[in-house]
PDBQT receptor file of N, H, CA, C and O in Angstrom, charges set to zero:
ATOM      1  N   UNK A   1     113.665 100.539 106.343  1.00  0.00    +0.000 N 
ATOM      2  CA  UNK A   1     113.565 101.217 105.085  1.00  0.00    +0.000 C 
ATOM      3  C   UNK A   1     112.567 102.384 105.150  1.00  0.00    +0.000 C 
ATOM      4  O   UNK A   1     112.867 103.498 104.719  1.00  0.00    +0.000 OA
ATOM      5  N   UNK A   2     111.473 102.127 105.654  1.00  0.00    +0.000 N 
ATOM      6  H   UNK A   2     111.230 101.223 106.004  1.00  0.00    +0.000 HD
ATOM      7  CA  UNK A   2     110.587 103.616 105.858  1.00  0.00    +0.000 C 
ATOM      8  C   UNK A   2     110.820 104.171 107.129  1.00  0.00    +0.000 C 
ATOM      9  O   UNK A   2     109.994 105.051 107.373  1.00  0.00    +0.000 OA
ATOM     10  N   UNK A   3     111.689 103.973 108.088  1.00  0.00    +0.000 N 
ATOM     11  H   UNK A   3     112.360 103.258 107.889  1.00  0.00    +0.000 HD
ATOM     12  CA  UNK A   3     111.720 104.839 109.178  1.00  0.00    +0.000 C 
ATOM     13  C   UNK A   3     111.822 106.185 108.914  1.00  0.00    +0.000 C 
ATOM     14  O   UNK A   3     111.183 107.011 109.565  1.00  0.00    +0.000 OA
ATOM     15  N   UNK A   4     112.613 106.499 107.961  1.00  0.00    +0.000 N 
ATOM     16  H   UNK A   4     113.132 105.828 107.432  1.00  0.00    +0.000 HD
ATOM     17  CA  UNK A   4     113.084 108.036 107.735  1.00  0.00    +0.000 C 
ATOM     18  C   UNK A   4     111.687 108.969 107.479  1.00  0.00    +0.000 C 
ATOM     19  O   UNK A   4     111.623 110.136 107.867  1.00  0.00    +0.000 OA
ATOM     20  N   UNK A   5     110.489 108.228 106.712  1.00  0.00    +0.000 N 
ATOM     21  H   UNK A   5     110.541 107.281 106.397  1.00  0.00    +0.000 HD
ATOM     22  CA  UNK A   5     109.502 108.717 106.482  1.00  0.00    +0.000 C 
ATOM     23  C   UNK A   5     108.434 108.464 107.573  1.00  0.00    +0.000 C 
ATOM     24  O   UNK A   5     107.380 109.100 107.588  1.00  0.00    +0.000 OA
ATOM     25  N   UNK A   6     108.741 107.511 108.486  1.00  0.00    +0.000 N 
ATOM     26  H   UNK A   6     109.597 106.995 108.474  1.00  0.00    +0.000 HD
ATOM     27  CA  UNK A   6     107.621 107.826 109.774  1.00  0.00    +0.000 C 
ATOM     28  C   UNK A   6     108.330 108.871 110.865  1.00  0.00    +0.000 C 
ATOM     29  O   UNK A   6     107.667 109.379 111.769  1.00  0.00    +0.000 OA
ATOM     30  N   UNK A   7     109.932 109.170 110.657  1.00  0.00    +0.000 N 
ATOM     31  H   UNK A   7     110.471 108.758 109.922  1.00  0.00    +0.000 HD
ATOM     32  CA  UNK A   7     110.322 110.323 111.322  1.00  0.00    +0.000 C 
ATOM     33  C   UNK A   7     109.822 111.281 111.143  1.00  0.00    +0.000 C 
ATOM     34  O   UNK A   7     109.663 111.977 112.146  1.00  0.00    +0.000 OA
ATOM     35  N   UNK A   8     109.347 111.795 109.890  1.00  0.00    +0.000 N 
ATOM     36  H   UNK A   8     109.476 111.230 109.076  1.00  0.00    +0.000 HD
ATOM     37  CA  UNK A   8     109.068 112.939 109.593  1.00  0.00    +0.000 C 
ATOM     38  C   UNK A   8     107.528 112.644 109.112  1.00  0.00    +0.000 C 
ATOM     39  O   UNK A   8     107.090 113.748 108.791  1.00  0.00    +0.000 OA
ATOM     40  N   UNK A   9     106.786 111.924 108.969  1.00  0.00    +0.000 N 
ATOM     41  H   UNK A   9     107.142 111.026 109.230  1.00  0.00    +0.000 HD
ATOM     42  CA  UNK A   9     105.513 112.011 108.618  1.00  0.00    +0.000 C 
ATOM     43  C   UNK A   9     104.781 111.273 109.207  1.00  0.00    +0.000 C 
ATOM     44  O   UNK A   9     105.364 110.214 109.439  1.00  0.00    +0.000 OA
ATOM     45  N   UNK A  10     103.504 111.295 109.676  1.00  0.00    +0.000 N 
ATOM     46  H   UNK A  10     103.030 112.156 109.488  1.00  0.00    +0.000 HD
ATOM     47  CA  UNK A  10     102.407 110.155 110.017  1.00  0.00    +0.000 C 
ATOM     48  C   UNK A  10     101.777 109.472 108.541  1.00  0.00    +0.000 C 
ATOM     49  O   UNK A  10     101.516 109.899 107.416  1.00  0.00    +0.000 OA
ATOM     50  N   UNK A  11     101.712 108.342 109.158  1.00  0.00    +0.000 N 
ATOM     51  H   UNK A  11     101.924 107.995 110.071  1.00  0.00    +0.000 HD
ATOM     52  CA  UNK A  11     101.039 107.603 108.448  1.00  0.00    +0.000 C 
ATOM     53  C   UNK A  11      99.328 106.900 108.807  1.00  0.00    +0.000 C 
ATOM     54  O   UNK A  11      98.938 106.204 109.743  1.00  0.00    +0.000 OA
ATOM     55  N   UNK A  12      98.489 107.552 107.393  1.00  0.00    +0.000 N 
ATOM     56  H   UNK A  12      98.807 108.118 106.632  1.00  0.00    +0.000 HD
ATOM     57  CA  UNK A  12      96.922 106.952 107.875  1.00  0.00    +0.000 C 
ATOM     58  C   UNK A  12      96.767 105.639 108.738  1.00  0.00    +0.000 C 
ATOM     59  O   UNK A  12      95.679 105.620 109.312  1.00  0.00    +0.000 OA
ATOM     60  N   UNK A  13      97.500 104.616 108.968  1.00  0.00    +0.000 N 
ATOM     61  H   UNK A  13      98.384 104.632 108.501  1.00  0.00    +0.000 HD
ATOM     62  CA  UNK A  13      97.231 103.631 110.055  1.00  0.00    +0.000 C 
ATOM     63  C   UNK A  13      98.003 103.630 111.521  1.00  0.00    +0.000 C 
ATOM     64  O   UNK A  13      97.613 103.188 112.602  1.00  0.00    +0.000 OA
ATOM     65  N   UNK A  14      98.981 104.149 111.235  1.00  0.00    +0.000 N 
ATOM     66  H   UNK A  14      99.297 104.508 110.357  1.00  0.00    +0.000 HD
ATOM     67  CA  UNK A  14      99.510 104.362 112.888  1.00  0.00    +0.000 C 
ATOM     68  C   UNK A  14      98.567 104.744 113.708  1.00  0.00    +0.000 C 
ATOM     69  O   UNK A  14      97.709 105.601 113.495  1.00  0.00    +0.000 OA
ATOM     70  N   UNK A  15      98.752 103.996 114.817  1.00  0.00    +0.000 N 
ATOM     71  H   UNK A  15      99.449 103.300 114.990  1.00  0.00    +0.000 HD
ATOM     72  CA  UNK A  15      99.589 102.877 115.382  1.00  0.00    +0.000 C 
ATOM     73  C   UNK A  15      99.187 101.331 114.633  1.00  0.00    +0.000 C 
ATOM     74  O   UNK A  15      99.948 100.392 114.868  1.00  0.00    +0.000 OA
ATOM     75  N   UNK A  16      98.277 101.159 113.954  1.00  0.00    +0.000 N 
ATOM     76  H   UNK A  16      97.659 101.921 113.763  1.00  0.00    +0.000 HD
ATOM     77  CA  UNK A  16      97.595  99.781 113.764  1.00  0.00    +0.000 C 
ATOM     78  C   UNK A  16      98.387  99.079 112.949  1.00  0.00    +0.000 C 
ATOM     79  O   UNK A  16      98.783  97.984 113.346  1.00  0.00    +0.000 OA
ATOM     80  N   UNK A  17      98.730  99.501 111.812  1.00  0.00    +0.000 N 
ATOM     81  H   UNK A  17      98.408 100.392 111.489  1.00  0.00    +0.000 HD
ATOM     82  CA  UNK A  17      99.520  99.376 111.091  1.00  0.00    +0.000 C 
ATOM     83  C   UNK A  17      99.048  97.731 110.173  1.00  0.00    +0.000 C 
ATOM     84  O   UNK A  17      99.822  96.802 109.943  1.00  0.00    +0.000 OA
ATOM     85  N   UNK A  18      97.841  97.796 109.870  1.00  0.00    +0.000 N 
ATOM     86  H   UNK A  18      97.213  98.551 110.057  1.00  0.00    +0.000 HD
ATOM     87  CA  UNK A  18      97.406  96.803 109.081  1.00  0.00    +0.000 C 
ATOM     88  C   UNK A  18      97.608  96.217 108.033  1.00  0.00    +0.000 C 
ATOM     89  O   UNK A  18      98.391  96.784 107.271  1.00  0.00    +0.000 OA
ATOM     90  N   UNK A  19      97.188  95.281 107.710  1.00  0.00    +0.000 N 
ATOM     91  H   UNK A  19      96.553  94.821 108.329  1.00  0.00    +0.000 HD
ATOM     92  CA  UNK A  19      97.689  94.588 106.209  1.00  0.00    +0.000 C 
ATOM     93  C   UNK A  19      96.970  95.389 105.375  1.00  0.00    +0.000 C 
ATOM     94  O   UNK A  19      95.971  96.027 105.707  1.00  0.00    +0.000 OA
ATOM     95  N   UNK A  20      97.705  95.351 103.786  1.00  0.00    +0.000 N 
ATOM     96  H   UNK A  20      98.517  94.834 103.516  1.00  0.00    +0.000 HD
ATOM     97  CA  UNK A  20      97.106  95.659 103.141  1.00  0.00    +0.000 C 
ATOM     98  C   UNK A  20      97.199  94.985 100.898  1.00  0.00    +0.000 C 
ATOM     99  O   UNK A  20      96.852  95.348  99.774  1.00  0.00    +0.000 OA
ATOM    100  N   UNK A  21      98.126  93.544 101.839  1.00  0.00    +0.000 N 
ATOM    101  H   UNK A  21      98.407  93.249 102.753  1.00  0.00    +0.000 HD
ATOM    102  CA  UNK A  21      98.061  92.598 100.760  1.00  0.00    +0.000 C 
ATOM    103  C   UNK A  21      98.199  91.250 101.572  1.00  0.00    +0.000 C 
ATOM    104  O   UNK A  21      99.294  90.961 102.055  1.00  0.00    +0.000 OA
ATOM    105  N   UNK A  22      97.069  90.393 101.734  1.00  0.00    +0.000 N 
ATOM    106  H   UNK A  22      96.180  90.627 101.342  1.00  0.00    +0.000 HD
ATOM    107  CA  UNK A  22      97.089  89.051 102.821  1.00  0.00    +0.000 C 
ATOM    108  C   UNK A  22      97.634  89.617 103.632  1.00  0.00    +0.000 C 
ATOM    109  O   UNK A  22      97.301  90.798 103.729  1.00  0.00    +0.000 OA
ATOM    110  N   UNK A  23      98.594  89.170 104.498  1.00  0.00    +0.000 N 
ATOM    111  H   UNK A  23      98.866  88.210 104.419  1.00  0.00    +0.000 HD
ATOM    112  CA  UNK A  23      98.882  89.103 105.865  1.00  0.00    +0.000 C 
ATOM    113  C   UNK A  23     100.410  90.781 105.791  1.00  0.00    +0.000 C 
ATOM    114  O   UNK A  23     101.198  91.106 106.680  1.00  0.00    +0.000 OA
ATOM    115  N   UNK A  24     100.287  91.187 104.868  1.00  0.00    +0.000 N 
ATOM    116  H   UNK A  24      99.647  90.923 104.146  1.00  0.00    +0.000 HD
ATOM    117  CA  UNK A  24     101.896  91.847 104.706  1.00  0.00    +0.000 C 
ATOM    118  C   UNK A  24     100.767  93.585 104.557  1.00  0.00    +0.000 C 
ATOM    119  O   UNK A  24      99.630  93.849 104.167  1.00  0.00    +0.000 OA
ATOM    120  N   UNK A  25     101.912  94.346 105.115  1.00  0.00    +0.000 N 
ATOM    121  H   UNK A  25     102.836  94.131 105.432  1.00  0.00    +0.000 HD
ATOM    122  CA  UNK A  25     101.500  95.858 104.937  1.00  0.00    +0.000 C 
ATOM    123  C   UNK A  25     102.769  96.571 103.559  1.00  0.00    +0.000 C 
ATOM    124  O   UNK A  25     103.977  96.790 103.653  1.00  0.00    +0.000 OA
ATOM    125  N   UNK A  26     102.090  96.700 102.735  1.00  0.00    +0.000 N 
ATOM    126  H   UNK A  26     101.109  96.522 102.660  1.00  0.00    +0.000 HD
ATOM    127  CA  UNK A  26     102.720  96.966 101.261  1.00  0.00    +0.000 C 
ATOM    128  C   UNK A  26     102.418  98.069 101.288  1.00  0.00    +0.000 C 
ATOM    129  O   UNK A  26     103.493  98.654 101.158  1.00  0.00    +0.000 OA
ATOM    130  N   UNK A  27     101.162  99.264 101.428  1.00  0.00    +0.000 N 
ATOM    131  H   UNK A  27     100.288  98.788 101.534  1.00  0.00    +0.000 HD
ATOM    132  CA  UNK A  27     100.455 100.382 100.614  1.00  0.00    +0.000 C 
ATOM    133  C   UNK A  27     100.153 101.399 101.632  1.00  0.00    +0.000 C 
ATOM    134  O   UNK A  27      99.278 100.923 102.356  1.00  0.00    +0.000 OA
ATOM    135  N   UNK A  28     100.504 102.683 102.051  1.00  0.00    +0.000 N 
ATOM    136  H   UNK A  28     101.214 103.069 101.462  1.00  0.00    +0.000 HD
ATOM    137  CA  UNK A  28     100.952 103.431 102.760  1.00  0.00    +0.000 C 
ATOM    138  C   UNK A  28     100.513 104.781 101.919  1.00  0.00    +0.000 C 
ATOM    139  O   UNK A  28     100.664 105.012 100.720  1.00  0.00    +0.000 OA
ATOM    140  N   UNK A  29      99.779 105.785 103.192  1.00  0.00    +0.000 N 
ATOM    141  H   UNK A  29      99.656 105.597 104.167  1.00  0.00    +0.000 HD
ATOM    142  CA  UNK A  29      99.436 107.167 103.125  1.00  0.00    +0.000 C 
ATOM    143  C   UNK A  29      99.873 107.871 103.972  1.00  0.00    +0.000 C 
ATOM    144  O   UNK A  29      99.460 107.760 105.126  1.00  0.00    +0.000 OA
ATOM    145  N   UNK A  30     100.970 108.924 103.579  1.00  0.00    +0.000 N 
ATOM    146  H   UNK A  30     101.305 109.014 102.641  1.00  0.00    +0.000 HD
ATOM    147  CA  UNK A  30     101.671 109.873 104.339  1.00  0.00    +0.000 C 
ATOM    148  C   UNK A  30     101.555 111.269 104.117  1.00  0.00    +0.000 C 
ATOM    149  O   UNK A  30     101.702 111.846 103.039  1.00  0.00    +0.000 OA
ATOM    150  N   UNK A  31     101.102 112.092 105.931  1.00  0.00    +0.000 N 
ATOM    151  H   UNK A  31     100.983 111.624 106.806  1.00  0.00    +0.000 HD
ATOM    152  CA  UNK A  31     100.906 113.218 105.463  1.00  0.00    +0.000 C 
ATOM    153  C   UNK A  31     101.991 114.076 106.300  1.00  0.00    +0.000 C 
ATOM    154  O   UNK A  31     102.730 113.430 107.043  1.00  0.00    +0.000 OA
ATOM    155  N   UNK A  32     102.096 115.027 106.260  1.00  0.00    +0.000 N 
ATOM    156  H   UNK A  32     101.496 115.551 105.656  1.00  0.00    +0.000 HD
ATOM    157  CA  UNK A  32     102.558 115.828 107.400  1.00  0.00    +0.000 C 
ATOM    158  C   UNK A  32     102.706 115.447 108.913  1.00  0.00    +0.000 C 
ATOM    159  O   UNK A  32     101.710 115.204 109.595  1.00  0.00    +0.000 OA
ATOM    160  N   UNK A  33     103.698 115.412 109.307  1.00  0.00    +0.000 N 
ATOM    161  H   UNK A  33     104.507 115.610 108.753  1.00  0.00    +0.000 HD
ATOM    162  CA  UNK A  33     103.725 115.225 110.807  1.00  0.00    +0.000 C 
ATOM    163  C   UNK A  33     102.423 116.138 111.692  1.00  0.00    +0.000 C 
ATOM    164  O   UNK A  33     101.850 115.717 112.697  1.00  0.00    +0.000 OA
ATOM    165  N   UNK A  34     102.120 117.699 110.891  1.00  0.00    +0.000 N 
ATOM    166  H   UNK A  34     102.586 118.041 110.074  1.00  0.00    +0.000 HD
ATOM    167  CA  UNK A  34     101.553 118.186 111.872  1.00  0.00    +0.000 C 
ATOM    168  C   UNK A  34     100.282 117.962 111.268  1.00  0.00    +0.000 C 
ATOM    169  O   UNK A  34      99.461 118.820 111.589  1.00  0.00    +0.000 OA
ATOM    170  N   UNK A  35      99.901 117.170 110.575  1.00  0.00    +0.000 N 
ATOM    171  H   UNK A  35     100.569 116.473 110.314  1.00  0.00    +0.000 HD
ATOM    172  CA  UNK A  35      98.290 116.874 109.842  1.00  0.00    +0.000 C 
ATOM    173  C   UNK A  35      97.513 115.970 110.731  1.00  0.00    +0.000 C 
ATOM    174  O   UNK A  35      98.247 115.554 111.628  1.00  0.00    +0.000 OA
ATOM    175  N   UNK A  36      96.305 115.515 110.815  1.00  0.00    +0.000 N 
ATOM    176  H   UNK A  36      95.709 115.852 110.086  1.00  0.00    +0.000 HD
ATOM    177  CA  UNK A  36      95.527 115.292 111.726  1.00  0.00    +0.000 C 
ATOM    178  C   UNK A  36      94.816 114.162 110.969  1.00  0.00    +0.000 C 
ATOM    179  O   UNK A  36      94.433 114.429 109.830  1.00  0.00    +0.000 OA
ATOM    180  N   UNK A  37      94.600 112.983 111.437  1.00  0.00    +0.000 N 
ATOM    181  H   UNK A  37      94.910 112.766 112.362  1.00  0.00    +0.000 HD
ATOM    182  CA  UNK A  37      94.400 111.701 110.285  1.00  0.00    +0.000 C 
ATOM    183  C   UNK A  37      92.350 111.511 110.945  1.00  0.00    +0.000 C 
ATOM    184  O   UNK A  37      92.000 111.835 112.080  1.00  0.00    +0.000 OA
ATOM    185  N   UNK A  38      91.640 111.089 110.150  1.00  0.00    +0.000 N 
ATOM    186  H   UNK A  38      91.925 110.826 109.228  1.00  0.00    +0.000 HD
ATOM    187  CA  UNK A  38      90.634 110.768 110.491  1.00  0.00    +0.000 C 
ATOM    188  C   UNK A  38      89.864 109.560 109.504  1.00  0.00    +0.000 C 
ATOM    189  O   UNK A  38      89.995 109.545 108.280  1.00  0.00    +0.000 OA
ATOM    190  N   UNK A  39      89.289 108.859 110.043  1.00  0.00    +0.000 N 
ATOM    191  H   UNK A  39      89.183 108.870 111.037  1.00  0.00    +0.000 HD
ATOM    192  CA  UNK A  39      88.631 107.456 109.131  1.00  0.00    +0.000 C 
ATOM    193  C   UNK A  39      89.727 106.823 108.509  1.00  0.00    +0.000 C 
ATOM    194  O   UNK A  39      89.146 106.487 107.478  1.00  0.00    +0.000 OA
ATOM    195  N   UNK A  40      90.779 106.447 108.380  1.00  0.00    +0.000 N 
ATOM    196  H   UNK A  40      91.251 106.720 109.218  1.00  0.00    +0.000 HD
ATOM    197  CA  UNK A  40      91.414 105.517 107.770  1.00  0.00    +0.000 C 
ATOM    198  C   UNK A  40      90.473 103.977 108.190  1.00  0.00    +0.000 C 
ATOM    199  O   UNK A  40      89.914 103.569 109.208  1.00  0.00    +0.000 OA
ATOM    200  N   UNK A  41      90.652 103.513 106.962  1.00  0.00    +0.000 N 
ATOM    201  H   UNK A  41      91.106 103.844 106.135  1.00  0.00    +0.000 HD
ATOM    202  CA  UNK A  41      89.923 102.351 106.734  1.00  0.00    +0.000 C 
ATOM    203  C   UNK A  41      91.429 101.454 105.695  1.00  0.00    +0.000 C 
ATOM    204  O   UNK A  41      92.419 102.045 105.263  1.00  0.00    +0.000 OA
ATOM    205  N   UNK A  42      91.191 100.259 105.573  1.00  0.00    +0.000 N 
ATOM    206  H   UNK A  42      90.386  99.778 105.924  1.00  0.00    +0.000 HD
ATOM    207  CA  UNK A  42      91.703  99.254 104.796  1.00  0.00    +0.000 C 
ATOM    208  C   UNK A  42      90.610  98.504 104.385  1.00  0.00    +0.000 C 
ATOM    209  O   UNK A  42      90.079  97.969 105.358  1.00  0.00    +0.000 OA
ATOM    210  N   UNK A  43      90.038  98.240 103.286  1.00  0.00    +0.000 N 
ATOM    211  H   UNK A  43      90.470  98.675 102.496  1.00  0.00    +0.000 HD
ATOM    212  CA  UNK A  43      89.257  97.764 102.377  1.00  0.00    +0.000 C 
ATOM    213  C   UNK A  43      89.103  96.253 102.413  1.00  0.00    +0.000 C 
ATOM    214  O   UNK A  43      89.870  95.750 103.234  1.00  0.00    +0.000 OA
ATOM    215  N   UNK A  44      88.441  95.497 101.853  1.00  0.00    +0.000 N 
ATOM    216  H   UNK A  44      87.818  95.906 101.186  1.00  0.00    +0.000 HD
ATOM    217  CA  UNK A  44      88.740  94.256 101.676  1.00  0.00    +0.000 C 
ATOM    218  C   UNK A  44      88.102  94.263 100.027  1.00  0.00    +0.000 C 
ATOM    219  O   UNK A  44      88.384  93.314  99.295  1.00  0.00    +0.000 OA
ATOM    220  N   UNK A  45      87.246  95.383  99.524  1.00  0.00    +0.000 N 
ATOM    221  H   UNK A  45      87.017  96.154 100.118  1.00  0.00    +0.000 HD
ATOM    222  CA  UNK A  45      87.391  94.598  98.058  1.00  0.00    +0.000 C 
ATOM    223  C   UNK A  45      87.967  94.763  97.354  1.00  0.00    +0.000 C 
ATOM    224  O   UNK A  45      87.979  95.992  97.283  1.00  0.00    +0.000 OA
ATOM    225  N   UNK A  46      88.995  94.145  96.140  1.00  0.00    +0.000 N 
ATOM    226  H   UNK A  46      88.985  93.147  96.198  1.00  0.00    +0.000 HD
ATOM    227  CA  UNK A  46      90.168  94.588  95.648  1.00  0.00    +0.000 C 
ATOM    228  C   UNK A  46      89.668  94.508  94.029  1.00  0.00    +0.000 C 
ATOM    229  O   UNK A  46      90.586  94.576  93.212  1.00  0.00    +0.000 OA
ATOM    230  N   UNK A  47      88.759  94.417  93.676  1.00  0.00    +0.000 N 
ATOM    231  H   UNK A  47      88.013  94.361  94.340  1.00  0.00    +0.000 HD
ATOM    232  CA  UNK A  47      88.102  94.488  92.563  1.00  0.00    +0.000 C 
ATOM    233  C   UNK A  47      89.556  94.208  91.774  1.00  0.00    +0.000 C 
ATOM    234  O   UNK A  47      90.408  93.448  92.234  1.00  0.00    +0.000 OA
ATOM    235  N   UNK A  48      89.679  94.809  90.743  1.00  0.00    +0.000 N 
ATOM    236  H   UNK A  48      88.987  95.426  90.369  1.00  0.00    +0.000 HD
ATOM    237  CA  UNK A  48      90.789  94.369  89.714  1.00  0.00    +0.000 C 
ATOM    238  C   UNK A  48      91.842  94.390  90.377  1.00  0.00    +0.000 C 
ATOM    239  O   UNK A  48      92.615  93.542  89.931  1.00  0.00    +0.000 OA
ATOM    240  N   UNK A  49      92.399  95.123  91.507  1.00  0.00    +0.000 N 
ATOM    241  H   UNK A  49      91.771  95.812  91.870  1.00  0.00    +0.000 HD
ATOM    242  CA  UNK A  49      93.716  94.779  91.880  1.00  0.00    +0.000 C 
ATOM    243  C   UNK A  49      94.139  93.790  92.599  1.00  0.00    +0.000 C 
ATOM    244  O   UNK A  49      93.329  92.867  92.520  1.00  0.00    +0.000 OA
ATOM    245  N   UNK A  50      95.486  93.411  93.613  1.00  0.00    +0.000 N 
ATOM    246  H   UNK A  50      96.144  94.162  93.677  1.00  0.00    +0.000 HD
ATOM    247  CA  UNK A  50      95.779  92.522  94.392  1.00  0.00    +0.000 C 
ATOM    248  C   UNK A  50      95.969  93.164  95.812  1.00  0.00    +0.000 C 
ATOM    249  O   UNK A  50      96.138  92.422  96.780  1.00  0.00    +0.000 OA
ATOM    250  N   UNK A  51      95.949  94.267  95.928  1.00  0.00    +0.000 N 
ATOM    251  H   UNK A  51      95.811  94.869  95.141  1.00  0.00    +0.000 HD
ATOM    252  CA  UNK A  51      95.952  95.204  97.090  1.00  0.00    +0.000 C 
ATOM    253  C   UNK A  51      94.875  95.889  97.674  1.00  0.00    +0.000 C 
ATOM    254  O   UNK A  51      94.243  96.649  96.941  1.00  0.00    +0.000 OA
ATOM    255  N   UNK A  52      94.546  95.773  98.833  1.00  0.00    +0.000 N 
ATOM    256  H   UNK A  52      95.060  95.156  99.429  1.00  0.00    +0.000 HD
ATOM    257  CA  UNK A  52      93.727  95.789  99.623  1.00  0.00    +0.000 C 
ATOM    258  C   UNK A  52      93.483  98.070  99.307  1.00  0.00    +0.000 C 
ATOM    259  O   UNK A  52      94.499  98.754  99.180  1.00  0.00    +0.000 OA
ATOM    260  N   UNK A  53      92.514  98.516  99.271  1.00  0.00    +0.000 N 
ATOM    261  H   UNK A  53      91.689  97.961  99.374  1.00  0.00    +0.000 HD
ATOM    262  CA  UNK A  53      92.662  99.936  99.065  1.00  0.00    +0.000 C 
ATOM    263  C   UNK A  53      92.635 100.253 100.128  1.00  0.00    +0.000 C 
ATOM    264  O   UNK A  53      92.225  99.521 101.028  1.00  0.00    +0.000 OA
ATOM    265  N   UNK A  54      93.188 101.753 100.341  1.00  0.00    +0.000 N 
ATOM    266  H   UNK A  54      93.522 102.348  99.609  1.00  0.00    +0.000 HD
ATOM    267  CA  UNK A  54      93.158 102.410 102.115  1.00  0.00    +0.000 C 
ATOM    268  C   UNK A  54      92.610 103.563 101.585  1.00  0.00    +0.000 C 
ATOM    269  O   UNK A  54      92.612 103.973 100.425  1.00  0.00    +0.000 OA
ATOM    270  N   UNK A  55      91.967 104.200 102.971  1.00  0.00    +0.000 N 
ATOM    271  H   UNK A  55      91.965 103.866 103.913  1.00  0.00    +0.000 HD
ATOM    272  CA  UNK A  55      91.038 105.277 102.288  1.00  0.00    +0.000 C 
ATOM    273  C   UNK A  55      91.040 106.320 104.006  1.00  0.00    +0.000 C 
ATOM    274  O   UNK A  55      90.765 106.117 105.189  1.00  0.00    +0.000 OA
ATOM    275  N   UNK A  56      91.511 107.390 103.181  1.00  0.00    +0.000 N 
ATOM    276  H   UNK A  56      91.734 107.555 102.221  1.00  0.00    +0.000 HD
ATOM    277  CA  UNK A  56      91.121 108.388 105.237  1.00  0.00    +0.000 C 
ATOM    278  C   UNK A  56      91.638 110.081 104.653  1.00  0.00    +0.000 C 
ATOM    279  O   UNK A  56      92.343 110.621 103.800  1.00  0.00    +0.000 OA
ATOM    280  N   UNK A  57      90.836 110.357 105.653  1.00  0.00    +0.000 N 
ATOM    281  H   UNK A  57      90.264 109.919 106.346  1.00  0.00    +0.000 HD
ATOM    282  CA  UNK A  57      90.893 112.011 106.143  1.00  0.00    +0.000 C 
ATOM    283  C   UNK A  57      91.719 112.746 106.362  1.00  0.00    +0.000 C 
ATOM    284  O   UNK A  57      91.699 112.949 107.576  1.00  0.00    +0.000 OA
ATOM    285  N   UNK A  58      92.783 113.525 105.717  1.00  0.00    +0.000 N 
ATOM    286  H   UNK A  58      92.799 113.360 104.731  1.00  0.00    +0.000 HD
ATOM    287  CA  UNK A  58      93.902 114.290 106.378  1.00  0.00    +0.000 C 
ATOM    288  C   UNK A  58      93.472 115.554 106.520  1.00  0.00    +0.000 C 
ATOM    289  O   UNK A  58      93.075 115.958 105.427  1.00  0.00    +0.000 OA
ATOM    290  N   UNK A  59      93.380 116.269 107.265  1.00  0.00    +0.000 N 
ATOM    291  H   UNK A  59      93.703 115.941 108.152  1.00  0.00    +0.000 HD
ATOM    292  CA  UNK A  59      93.380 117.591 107.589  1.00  0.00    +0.000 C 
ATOM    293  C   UNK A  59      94.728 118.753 107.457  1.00  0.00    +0.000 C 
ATOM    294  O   UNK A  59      95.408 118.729 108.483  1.00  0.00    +0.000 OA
ATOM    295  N   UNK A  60      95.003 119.294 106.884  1.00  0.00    +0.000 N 
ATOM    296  H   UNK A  60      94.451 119.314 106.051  1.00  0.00    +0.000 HD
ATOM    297  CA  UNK A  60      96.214 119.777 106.919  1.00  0.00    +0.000 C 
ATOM    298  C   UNK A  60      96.177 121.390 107.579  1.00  0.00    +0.000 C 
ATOM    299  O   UNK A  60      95.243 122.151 107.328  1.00  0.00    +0.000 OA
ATOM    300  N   UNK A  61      97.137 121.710 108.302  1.00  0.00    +0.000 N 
ATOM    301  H   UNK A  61      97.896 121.092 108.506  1.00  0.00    +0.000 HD
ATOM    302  CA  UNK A  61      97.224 122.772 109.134  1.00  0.00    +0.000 C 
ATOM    303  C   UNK A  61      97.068 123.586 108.397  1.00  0.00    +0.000 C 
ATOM    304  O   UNK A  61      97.387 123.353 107.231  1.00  0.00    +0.000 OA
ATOM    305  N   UNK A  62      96.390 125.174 108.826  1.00  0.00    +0.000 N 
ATOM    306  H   UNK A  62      96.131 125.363 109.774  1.00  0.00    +0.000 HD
ATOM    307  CA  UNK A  62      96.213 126.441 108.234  1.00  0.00    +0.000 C 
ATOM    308  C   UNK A  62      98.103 126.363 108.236  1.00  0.00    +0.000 C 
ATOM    309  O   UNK A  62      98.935 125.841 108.978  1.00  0.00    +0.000 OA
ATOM    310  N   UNK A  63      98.166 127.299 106.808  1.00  0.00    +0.000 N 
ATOM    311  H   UNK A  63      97.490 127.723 106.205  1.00  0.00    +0.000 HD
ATOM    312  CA  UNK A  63      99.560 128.333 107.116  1.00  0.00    +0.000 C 
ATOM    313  C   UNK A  63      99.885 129.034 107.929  1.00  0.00    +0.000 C 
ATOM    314  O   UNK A  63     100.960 129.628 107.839  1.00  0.00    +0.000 OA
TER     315      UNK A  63
């Protein structure tokens, strides 16, 4: 179901590809194939929600 969007985009955890509700990967940040990812993190405090937060750096190419 998301292949079409890791064809064309990176995602903040590739390759790791971590959980981000218990043991299951639900919550996903996609930038540009040619963008440049830095600090992705997966959280563990979920304060009011049930999903773990992800948090990282995209750099996006000059025009």
């Amino acid at each position: 179901m998301l292949q079409p969007l890791y064809d064309k985009y990176t995602e903040c955890d590739q390759p790791r590809n971590r959980a981000t509700k218990g043991s299951l990967k639900l919550d996903y940040i996609f930038a540009p194939a040619n963008a440049t990812w830095s600090g992705c993190t997966i959280g563990t405090d979920t304060s009011t929600s049930d999903h773990w937060p992800i948090r990282g750096t995209v750099t996006l190419p000059a025009r």
